[in-house]
PDB file as gemmi writes it, atoms N, CA and C in Angstrom:
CRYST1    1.000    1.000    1.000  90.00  90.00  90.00 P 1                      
ATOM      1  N   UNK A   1      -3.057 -40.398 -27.742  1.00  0.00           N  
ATOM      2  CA  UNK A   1      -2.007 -40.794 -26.816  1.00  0.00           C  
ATOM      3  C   UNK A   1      -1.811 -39.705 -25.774  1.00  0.00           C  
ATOM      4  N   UNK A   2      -1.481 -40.082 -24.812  1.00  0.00           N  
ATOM      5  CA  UNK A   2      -1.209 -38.807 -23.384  1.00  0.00           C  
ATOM      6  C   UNK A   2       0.056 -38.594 -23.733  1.00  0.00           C  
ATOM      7  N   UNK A   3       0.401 -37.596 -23.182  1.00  0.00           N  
ATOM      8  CA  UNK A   3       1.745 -36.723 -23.495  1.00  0.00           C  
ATOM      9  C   UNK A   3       2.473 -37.633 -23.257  1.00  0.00           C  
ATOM     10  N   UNK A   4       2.580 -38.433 -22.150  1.00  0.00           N  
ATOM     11  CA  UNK A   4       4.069 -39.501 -21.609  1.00  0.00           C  
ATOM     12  C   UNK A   4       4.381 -40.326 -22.860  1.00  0.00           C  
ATOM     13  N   UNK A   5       3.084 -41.153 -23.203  1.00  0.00           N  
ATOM     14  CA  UNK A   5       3.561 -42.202 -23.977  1.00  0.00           C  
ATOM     15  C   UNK A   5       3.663 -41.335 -25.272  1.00  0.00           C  
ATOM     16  N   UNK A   6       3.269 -40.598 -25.681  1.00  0.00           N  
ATOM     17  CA  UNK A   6       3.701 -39.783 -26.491  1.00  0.00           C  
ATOM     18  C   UNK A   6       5.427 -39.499 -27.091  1.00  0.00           C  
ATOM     19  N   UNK A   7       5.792 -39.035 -25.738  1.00  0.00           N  
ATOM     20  CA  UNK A   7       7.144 -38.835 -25.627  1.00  0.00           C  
ATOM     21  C   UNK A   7       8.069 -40.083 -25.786  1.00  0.00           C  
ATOM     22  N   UNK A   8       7.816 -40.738 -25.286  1.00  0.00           N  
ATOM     23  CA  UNK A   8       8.255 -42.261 -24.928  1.00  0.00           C  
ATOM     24  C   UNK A   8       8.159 -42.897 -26.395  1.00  0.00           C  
ATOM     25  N   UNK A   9       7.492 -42.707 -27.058  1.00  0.00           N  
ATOM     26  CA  UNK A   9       7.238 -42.979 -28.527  1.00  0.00           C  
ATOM     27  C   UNK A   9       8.517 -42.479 -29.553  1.00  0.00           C  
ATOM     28  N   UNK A  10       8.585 -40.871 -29.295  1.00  0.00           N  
ATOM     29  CA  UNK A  10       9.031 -40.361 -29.907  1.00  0.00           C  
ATOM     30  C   UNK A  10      10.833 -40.331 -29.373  1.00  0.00           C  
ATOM     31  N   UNK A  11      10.715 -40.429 -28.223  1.00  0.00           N  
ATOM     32  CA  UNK A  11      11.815 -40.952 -28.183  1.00  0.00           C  
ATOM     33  C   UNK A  11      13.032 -42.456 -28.221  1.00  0.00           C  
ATOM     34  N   UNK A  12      12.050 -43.375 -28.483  1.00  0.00           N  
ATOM     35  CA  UNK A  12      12.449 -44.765 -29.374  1.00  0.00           C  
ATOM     36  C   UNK A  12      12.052 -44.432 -31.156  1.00  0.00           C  
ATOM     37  N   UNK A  13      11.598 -43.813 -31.349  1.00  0.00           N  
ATOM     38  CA  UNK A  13      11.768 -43.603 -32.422  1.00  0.00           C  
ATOM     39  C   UNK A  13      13.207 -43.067 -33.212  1.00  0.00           C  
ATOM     40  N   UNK A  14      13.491 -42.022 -32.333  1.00  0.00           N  
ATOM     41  CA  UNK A  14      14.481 -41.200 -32.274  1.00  0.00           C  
ATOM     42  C   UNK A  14      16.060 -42.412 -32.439  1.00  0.00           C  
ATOM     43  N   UNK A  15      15.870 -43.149 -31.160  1.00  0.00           N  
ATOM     44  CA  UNK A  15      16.493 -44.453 -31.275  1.00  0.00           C  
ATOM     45  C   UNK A  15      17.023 -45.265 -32.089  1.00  0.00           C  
ATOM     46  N   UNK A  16      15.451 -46.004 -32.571  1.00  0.00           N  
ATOM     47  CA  UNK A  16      15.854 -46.130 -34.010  1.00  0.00           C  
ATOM     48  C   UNK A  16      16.250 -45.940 -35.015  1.00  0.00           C  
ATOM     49  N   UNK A  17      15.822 -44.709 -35.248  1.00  0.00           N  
ATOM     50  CA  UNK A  17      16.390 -44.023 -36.785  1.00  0.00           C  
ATOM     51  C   UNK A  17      17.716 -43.356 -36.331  1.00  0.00           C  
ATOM     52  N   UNK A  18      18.378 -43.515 -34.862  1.00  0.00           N  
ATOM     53  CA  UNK A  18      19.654 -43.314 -34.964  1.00  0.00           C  
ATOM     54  C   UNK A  18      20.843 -44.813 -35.417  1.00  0.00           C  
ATOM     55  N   UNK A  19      20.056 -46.278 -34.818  1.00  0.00           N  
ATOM     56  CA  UNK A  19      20.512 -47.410 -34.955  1.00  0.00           C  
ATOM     57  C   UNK A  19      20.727 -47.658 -36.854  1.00  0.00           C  
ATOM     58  N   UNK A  20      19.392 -47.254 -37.206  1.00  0.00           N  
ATOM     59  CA  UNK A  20      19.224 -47.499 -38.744  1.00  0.00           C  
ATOM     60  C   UNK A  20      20.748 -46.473 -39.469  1.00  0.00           C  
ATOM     61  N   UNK A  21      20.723 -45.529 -39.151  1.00  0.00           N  
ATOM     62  CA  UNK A  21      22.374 -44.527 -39.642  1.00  0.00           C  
ATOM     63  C   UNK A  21      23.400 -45.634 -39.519  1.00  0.00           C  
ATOM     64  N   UNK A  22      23.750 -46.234 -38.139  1.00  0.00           N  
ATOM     65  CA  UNK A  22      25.131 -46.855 -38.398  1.00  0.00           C  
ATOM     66  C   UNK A  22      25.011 -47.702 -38.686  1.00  0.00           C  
ATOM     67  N   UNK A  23      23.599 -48.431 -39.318  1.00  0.00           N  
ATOM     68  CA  UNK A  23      24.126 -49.711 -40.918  1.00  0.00           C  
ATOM     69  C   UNK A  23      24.836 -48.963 -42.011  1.00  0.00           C  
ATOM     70  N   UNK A  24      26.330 -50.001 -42.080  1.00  0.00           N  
ATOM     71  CA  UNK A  24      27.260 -49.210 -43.102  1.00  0.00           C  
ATOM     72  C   UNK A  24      27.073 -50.035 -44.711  1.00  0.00           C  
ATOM     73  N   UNK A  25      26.024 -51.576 -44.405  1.00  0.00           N  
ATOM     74  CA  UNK A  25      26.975 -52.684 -45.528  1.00  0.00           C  
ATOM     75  C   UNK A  25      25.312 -52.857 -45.503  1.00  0.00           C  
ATOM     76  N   UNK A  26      25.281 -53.491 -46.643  1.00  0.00           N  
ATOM     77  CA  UNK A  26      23.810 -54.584 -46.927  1.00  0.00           C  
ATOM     78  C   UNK A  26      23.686 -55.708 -45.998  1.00  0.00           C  
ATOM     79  N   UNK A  27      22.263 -55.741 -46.258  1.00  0.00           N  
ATOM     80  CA  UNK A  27      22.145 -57.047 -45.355  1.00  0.00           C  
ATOM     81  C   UNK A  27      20.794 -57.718 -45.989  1.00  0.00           C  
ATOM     82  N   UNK A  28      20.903 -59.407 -45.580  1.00  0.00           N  
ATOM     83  CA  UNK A  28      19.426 -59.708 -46.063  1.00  0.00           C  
ATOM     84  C   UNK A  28      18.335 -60.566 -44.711  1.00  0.00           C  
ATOM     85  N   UNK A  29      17.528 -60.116 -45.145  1.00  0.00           N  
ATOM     86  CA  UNK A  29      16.205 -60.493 -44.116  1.00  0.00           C  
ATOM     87  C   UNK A  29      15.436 -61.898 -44.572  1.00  0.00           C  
ATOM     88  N   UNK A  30      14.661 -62.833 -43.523  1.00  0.00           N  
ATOM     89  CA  UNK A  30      13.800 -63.161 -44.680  1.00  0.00           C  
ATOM     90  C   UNK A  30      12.863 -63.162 -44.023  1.00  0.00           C  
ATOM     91  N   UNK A  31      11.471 -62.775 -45.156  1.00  0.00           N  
ATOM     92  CA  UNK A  31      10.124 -62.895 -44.373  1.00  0.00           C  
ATOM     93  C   UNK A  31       9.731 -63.944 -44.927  1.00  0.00           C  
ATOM     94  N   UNK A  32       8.579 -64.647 -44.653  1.00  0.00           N  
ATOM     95  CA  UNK A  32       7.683 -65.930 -45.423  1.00  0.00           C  
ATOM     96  C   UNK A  32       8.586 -66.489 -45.973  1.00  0.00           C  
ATOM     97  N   UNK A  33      10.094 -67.328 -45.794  1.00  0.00           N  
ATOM     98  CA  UNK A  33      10.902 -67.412 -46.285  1.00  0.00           C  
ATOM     99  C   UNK A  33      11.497 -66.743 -47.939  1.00  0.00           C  
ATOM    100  N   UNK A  34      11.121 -65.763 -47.840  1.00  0.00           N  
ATOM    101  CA  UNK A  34      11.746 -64.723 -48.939  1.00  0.00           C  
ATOM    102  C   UNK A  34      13.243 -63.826 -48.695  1.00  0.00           C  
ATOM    103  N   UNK A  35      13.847 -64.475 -49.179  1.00  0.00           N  
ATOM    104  CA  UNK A  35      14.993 -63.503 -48.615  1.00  0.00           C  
ATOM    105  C   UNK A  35      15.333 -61.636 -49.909  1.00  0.00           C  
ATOM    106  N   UNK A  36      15.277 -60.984 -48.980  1.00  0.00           N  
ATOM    107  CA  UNK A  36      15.189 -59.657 -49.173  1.00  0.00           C  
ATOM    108  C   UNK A  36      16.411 -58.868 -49.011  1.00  0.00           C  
ATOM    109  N   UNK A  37      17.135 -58.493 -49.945  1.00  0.00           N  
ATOM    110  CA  UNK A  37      18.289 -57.058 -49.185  1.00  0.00           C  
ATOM    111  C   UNK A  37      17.828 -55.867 -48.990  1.00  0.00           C  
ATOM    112  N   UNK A  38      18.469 -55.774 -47.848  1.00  0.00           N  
ATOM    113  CA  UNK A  38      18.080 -54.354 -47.300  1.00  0.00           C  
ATOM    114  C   UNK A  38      19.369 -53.431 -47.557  1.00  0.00           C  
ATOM    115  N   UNK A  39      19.328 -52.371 -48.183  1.00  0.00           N  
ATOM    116  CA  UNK A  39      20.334 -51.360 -48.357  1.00  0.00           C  
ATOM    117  C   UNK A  39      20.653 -50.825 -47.053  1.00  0.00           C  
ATOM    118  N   UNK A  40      21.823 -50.066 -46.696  1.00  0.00           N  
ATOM    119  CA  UNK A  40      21.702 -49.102 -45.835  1.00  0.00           C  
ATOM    120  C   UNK A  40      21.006 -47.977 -46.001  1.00  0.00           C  
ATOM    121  N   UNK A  41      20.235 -47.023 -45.092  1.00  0.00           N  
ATOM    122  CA  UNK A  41      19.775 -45.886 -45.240  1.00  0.00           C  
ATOM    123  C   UNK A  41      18.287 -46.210 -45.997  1.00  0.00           C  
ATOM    124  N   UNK A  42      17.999 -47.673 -46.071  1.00  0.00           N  
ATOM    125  CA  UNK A  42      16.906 -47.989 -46.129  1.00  0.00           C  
ATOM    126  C   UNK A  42      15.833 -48.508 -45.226  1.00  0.00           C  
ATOM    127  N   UNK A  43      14.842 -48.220 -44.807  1.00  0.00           N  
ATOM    128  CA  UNK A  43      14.096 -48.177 -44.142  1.00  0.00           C  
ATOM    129  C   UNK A  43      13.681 -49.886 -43.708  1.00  0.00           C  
ATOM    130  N   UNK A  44      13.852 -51.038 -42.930  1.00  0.00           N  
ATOM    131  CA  UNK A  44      14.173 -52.186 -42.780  1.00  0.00           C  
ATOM    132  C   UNK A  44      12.362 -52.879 -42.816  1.00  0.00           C  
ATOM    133  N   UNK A  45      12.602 -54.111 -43.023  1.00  0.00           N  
ATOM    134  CA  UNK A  45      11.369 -54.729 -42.747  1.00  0.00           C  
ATOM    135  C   UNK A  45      11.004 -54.881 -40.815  1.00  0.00           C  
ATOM    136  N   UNK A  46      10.235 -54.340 -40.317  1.00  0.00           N  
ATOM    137  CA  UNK A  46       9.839 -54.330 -39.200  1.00  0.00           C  
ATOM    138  C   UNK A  46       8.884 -55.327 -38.706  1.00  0.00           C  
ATOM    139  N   UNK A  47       8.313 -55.891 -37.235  1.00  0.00           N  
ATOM    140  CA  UNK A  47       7.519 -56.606 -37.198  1.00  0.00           C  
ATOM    141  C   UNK A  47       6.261 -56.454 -37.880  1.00  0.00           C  
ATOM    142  N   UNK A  48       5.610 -55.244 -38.059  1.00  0.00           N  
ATOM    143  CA  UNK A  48       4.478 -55.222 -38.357  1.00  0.00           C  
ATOM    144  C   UNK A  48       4.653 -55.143 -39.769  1.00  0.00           C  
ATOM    145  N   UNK A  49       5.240 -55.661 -40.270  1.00  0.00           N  
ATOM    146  CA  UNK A  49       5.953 -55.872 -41.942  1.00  0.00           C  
ATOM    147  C   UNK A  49       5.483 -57.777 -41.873  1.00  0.00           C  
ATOM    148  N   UNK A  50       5.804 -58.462 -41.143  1.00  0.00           N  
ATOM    149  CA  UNK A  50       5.906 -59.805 -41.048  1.00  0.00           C  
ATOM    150  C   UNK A  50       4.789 -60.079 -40.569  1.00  0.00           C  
ATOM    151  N   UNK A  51       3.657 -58.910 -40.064  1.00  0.00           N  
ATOM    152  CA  UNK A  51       2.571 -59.327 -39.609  1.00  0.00           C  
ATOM    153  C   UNK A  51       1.862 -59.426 -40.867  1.00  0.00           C  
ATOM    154  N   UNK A  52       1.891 -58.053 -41.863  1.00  0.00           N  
ATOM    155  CA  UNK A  52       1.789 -57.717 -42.654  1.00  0.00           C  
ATOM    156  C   UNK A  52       1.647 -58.831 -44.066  1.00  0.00           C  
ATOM    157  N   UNK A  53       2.563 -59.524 -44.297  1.00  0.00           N  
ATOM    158  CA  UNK A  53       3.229 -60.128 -45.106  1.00  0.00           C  
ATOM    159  C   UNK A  53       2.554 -61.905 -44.852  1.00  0.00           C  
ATOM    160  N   UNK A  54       2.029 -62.285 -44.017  1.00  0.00           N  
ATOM    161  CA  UNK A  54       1.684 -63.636 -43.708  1.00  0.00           C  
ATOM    162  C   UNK A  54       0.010 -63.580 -44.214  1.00  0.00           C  
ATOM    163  N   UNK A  55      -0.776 -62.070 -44.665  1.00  0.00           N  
ATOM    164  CA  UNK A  55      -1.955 -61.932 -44.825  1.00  0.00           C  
ATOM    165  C   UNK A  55      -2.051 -61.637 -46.452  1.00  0.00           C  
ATOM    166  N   UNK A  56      -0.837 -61.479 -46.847  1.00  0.00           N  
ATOM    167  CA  UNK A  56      -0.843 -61.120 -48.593  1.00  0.00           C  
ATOM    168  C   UNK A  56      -1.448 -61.751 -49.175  1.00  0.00           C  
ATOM    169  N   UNK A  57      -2.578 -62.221 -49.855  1.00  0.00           N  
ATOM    170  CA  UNK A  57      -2.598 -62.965 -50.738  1.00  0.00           C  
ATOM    171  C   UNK A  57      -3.705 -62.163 -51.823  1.00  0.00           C  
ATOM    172  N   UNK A  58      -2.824 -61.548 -52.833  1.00  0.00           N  
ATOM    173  CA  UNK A  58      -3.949 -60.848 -53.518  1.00  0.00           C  
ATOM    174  C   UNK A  58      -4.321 -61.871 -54.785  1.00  0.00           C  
ATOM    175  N   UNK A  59      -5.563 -61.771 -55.691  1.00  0.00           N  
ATOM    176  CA  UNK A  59      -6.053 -62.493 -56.406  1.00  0.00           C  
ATOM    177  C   UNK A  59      -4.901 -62.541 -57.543  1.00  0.00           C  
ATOM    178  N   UNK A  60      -4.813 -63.984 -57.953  1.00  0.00           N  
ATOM    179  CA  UNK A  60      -3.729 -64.122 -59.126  1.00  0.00           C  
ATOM    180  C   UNK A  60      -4.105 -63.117 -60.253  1.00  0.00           C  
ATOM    181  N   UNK A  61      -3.064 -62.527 -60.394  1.00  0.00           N  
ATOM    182  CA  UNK A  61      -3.417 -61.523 -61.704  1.00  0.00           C  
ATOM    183  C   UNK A  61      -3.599 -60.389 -61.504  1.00  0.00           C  
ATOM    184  N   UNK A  62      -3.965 -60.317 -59.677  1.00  0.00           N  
ATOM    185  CA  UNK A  62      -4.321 -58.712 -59.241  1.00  0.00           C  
ATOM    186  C   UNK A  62      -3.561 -57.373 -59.145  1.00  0.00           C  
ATOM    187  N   UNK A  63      -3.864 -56.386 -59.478  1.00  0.00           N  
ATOM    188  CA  UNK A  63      -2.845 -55.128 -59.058  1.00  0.00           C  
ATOM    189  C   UNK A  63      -3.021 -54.940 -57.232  1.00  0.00           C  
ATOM    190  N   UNK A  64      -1.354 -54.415 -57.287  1.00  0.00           N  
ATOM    191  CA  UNK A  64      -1.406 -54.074 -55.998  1.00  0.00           C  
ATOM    192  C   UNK A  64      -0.491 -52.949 -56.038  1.00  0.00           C  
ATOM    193  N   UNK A  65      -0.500 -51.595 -55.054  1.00  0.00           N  
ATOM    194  CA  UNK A  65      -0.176 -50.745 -54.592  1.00  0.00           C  
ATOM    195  C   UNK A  65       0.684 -50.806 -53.366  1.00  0.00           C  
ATOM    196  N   UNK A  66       1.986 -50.745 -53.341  1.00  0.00           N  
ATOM    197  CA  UNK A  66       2.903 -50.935 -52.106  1.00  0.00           C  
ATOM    198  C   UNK A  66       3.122 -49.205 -51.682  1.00  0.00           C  
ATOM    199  N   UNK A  67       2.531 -48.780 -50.804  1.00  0.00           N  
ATOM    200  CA  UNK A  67       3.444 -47.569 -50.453  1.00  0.00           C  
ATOM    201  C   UNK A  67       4.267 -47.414 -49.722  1.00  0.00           C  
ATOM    202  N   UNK A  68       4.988 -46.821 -49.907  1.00  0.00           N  
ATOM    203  CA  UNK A  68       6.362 -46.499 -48.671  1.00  0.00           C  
ATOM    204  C   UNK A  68       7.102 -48.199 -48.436  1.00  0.00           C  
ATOM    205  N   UNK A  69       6.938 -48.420 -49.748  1.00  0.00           N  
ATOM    206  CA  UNK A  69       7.829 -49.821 -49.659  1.00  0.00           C  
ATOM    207  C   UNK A  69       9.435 -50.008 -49.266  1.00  0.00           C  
ATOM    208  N   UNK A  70      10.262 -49.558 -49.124  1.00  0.00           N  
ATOM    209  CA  UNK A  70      11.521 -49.668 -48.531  1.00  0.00           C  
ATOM    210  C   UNK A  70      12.035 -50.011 -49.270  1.00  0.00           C  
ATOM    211  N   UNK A  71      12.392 -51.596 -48.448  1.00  0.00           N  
ATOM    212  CA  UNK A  71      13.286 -52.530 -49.646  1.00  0.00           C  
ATOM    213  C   UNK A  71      12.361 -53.534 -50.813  1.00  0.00           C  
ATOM    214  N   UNK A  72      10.743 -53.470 -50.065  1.00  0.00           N  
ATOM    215  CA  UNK A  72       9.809 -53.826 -51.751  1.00  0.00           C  
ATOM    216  C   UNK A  72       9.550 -55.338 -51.143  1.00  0.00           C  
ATOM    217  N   UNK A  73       9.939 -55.473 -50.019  1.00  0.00           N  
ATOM    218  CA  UNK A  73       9.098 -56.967 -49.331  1.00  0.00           C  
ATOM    219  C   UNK A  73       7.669 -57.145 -49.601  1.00  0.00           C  
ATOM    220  N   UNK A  74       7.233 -56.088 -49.100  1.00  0.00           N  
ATOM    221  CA  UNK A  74       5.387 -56.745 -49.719  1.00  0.00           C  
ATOM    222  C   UNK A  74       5.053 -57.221 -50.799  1.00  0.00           C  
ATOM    223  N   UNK A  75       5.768 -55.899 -51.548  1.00  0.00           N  
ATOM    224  CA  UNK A  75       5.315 -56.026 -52.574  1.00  0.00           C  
ATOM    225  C   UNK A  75       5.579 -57.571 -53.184  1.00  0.00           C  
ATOM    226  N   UNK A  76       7.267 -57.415 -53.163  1.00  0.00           N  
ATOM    227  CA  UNK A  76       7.483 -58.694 -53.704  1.00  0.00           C  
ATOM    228  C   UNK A  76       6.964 -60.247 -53.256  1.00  0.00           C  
ATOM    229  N   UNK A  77       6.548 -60.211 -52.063  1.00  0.00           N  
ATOM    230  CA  UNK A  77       5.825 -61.532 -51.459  1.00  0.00           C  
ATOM    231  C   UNK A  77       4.283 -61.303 -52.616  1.00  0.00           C  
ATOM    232  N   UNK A  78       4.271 -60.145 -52.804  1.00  0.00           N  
ATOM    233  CA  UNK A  78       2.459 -59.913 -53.553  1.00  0.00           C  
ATOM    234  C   UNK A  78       2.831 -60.345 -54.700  1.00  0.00           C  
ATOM    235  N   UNK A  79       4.124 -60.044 -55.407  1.00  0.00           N  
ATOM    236  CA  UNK A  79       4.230 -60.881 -56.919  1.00  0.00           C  
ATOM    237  C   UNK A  79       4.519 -62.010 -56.787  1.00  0.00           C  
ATOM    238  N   UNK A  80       5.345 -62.409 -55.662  1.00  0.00           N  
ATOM    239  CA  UNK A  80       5.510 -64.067 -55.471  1.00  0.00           C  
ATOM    240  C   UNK A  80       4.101 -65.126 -55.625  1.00  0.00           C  
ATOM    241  N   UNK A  81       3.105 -64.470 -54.925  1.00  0.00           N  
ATOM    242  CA  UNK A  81       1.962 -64.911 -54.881  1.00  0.00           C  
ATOM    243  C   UNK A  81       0.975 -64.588 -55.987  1.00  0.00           C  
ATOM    244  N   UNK A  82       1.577 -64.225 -56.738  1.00  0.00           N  
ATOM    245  CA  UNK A  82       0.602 -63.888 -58.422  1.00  0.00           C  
ATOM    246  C   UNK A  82       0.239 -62.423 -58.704  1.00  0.00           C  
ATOM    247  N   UNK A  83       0.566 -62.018 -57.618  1.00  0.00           N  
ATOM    248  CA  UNK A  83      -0.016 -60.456 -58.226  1.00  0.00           C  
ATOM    249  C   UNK A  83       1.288 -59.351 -59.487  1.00  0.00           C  
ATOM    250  N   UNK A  84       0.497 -58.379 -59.540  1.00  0.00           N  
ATOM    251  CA  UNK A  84       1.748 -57.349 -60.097  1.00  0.00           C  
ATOM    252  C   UNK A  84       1.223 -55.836 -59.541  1.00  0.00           C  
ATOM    253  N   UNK A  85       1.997 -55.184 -59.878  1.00  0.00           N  
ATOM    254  CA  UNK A  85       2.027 -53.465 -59.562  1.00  0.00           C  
ATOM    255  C   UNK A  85       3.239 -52.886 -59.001  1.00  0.00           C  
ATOM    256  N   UNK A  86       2.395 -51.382 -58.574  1.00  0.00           N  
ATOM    257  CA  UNK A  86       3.097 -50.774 -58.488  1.00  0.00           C  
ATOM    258  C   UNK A  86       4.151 -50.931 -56.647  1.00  0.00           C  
ATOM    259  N   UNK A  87       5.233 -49.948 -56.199  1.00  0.00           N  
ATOM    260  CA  UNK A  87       5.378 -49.894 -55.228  1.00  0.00           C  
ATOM    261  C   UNK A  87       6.252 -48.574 -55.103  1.00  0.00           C  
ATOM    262  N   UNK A  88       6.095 -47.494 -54.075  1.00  0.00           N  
ATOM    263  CA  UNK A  88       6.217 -46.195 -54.236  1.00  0.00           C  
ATOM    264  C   UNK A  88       7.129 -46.024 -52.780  1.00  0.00           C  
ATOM    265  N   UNK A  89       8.086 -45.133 -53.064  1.00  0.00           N  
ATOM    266  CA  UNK A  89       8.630 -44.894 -51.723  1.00  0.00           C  
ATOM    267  C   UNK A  89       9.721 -43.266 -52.102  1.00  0.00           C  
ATOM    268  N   UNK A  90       9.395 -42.490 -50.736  1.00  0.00           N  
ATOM    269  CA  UNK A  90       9.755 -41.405 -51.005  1.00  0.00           C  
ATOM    270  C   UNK A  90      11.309 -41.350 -51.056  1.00  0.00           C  
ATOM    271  N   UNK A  91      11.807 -42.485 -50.963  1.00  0.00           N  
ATOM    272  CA  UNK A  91      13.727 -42.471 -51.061  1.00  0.00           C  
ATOM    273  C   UNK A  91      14.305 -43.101 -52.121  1.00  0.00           C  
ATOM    274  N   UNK A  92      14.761 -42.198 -52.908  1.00  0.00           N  
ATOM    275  CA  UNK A  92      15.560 -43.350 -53.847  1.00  0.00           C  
ATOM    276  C   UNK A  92      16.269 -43.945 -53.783  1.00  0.00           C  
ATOM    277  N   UNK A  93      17.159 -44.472 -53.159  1.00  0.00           N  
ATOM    278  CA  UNK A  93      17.999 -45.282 -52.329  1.00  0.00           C  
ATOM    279  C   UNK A  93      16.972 -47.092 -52.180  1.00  0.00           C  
ATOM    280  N   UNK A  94      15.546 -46.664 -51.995  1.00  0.00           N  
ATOM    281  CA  UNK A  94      14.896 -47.911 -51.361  1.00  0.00           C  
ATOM    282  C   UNK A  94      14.199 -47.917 -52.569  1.00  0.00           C  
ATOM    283  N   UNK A  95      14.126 -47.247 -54.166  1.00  0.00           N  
ATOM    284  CA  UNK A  95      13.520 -47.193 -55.324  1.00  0.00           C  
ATOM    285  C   UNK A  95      14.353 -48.072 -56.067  1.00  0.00           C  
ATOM    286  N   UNK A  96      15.667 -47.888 -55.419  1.00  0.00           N  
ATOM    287  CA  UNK A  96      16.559 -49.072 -56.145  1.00  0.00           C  
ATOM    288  C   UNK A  96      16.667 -50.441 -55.107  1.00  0.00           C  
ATOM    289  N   UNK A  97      16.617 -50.537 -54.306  1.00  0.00           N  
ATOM    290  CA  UNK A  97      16.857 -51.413 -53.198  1.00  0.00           C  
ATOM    291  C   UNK A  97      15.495 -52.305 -53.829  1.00  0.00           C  
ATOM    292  N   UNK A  98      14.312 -51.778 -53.710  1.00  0.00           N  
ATOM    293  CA  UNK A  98      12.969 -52.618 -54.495  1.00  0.00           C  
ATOM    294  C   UNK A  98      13.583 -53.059 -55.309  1.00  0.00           C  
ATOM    295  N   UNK A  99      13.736 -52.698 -56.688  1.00  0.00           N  
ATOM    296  CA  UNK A  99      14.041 -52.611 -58.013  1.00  0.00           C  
ATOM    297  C   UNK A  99      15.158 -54.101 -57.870  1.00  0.00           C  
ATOM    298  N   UNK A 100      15.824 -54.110 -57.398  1.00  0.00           N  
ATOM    299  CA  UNK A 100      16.796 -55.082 -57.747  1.00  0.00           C  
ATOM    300  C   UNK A 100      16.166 -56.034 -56.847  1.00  0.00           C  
ATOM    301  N   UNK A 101      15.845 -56.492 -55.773  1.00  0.00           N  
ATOM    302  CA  UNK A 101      14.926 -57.478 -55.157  1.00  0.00           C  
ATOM    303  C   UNK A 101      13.703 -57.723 -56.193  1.00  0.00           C  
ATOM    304  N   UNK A 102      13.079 -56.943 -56.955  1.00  0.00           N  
ATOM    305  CA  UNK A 102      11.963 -57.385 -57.698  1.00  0.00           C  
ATOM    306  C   UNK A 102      12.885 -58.084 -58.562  1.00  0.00           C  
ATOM    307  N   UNK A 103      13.906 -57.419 -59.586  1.00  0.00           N  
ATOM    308  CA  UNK A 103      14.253 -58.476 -60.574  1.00  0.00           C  
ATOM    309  C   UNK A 103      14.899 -59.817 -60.072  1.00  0.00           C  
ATOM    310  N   UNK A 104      15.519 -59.565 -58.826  1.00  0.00           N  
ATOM    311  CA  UNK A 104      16.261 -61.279 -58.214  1.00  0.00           C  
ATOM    312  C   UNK A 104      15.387 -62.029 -58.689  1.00  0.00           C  
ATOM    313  N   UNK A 105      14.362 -61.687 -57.364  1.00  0.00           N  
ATOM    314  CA  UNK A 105      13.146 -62.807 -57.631  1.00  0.00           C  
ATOM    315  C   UNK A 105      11.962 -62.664 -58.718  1.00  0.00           C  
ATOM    316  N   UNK A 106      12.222 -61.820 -59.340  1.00  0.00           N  
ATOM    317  CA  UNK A 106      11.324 -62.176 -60.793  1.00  0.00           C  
ATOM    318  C   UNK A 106      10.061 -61.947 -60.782  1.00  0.00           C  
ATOM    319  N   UNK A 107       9.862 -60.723 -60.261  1.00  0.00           N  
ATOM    320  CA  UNK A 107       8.397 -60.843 -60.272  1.00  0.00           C  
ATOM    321  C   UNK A 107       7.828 -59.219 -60.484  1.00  0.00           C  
ATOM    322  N   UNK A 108       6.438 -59.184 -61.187  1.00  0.00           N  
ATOM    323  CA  UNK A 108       6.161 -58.296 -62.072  1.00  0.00           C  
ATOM    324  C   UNK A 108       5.854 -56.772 -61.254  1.00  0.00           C  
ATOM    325  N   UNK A 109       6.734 -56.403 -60.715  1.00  0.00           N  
ATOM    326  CA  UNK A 109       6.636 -55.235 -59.665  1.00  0.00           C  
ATOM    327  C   UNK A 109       7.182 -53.832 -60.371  1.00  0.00           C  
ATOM    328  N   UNK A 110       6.676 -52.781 -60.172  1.00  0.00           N  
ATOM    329  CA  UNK A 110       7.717 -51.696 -60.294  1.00  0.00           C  
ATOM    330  C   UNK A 110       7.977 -51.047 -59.651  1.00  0.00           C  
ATOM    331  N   UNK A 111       8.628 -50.229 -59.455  1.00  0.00           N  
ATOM    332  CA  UNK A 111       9.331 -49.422 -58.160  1.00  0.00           C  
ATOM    333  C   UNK A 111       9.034 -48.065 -58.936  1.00  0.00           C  
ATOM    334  N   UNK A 112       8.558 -46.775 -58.127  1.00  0.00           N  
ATOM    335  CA  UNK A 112       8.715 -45.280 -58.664  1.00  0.00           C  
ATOM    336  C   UNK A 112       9.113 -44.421 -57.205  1.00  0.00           C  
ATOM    337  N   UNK A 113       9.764 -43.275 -57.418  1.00  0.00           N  
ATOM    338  CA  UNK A 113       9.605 -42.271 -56.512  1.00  0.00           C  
ATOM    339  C   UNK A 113       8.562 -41.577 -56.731  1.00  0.00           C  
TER     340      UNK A 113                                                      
END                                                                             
């Protein structure tokens, strides 16, 4: 990237993760019609999450690896669709935010920091 868009990057970024602070309350999303809560101070499902999420389809029975899962949308669309595993995220805040979206919808996921 050239320095401009560089900057320009980093400063919508900046943006964002100031917008993401003043969520005070839960909220829910839905992707592939899955509805998902998102904690505050959790990292949200983004477009390239929904781009993401319309290509899931791992083999029934398959393991799958979510990293930096948030609130555990992939993942959980990946157990919706037959899979199980793991899903890893460096906040615990979004270790529980997974965790309780996996058990809503029932499906064989785990959440770790």
């Amino acid at each position: 990237m050239q320095g401009n868009n560089l900057e320009g990057a980093r400063f919508y970024q900046g943006v964002f993760l100031e917008e993401l602070k003043s969520i005070k309350k839960s909220y829910i999303v839905s992707i592939e019609g899955v509805d998902i809560t998102v904690y505050p101070g959790v990292f949200p499902p983004v477009v390239d999450t929904e781009l993401l999420t319309k290509h899931v389809y791992p083999p029934k029975g398959g393991n799958i690896l979510d990293i930096g899962t948030g609130s555990g949308v992939t993942a959980a669309i990946a157990g919706l669709r037959g899979a199980r595993g793991t899903a890893v995220d460096i906040n615990p805040l979004a270790i529980i935010n997974a965790s309780e979206n996996f058990n809503r919808l029932g499906v064989n996921m785990h959440a770790v920091q």
